[in-house]
N, C-alpha and C positions, 0 to 999 in steps of 0.2 A: 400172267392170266389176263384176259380180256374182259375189260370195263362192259357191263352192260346194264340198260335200264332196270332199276328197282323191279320192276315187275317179272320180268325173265330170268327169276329162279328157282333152281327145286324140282321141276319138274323138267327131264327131257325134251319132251314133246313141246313146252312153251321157251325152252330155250331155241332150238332145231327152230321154232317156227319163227321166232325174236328173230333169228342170225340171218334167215332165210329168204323170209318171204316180208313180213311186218315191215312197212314202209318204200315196199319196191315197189317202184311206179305201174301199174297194171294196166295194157290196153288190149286186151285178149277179152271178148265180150264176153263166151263163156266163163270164164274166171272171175268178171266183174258180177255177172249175175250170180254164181258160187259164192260168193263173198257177201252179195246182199242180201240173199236168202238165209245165209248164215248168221250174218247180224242181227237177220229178224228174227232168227230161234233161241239167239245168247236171250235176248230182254227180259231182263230180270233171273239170268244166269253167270256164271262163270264161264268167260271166253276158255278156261281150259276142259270143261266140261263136253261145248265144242268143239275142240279140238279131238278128243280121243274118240269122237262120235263122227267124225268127218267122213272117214271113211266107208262109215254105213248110211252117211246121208248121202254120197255121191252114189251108192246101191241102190237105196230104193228111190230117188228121185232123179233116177236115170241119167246119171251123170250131169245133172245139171243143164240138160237138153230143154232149151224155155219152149221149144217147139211141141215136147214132147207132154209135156208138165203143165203145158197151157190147154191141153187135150183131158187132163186128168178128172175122171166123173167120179159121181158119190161112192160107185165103186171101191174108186183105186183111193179115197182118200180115207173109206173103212179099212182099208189094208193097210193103209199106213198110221191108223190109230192103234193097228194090234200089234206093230212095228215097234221092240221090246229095243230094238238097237238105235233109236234117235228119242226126239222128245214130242211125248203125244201129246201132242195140244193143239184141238181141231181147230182152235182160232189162226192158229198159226203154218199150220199145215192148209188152209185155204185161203191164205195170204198167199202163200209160196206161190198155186196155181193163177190168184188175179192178178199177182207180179209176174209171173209168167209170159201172163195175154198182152199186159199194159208194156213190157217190155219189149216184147213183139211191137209192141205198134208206137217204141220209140225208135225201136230198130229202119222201119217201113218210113216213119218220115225223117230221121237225120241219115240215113243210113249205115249208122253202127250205133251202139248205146255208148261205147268210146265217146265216139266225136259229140255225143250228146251230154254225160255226165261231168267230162273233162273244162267243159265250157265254165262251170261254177268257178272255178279256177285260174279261168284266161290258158286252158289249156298246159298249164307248169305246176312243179309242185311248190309250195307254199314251203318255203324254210323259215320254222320256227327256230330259237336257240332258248329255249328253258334249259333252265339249270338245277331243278326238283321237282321230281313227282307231282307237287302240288302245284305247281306253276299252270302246269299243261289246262286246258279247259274242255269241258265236255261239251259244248260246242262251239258255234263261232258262228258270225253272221253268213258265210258261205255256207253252212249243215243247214239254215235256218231255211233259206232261200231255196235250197236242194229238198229240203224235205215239205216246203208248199208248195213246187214246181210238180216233185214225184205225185203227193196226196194230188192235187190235180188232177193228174193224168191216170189215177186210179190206183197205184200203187199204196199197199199195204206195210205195218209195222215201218214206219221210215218218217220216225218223227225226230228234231235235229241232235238229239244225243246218237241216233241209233246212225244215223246219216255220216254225224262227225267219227264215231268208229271205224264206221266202211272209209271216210275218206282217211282215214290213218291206217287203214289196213291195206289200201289199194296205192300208196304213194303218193294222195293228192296234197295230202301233208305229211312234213319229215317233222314228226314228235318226238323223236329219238332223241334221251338229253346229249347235250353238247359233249359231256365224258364218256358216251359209248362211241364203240369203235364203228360202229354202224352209222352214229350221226357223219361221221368224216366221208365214208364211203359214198353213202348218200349222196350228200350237200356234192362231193363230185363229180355224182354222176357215170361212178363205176362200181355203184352195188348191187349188180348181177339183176336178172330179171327171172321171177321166181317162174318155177317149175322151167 
């Protein structure tokens, strides 16, 4: 049986997603913006809650299209309050659109949000080696500095816990403990590149 972090179990869908995707390095922009739009709708939720709602948030926020979503009028964001399939919360639902625009116009001066978000970093992933759940931190000086850069630039919900998520959820750090089979992969460099 395969060692996995304390938090990836019990539920399918957060295993599948543990084995998967959780710590693969991501440079696919759309993906990266998926992912931060997502971490701004967990705050103050359950990432598995997220999780089984994914699929109707890449529905009504059009696949995660920043072009499209940076477009979005009071129209479309009443339609997405009576939207029974994600989480209605109009604070949060016009976040998504100002990360949207602000996104767009990080995309316009580095020319990807990749080469721009990855920089927090030096561009590699951060290998951590915790050995307990409790070790790991919910942020780090790197979330801190990403989530005053983001607020900046106008970016919404991306304050440094919600920031250090996204950078564990995108690869920029391997939080994986040292006994899952996943930290090995990782830390090698041949733990598949999600989707």
């Amino acid at each position: 049986m395969k060692e996995r972090c304390g938090w990836a179990r019990g539920d399918r869908l957060l295993i599948d997603y543990h084995d998967e995707e959780w710590g693969v390095p991501l440079h696919d922009d759309r993906l990266l913006f998926e992912f931060l739009i997502l971490e701004g709708f967990q705050a103050g939720l359950s990432w598995l809650t997220i999780l089984r709602k994914r699929e109707n948030y890449r529905k009504a926020f059009d696949r995660f299209d920043p072009t499209i979503i940076g477009q979005y009028n009071e129209e479309k964001i009443r339609e997405l309050m009576q939207d029974a399939g994600i989480v209605r919360n109009s604070l949060k639902i016009r976040a998504a659109v100002d990360n949207a625009r602000a996104f767009l116009d990080v995309q316009d001066e580095f020319a990807s949000y990749d080469e721009y978000i990855w920089q927090f970093v030096d561009g590699s992933t951060i290998q951590n080696e915790w050995r307990h759940l409790k070790e790991i931190p919910s942020t780090s000086g790197e979330s801190e500095a990403m989530s005053q850069d983001l607020k900046r630039r106008g970016f919404k919900f991306v304050g440094p816990t919600i920031c250090y998520a996204f950078m564990q959820a995108v690869g920029m750090v391997n939080d994986h403990l040292v006994s899952c089979f996943r930290y090995r992969q990782l830390r090698a460099g041949d733990g598949g590149q999600a989707f």
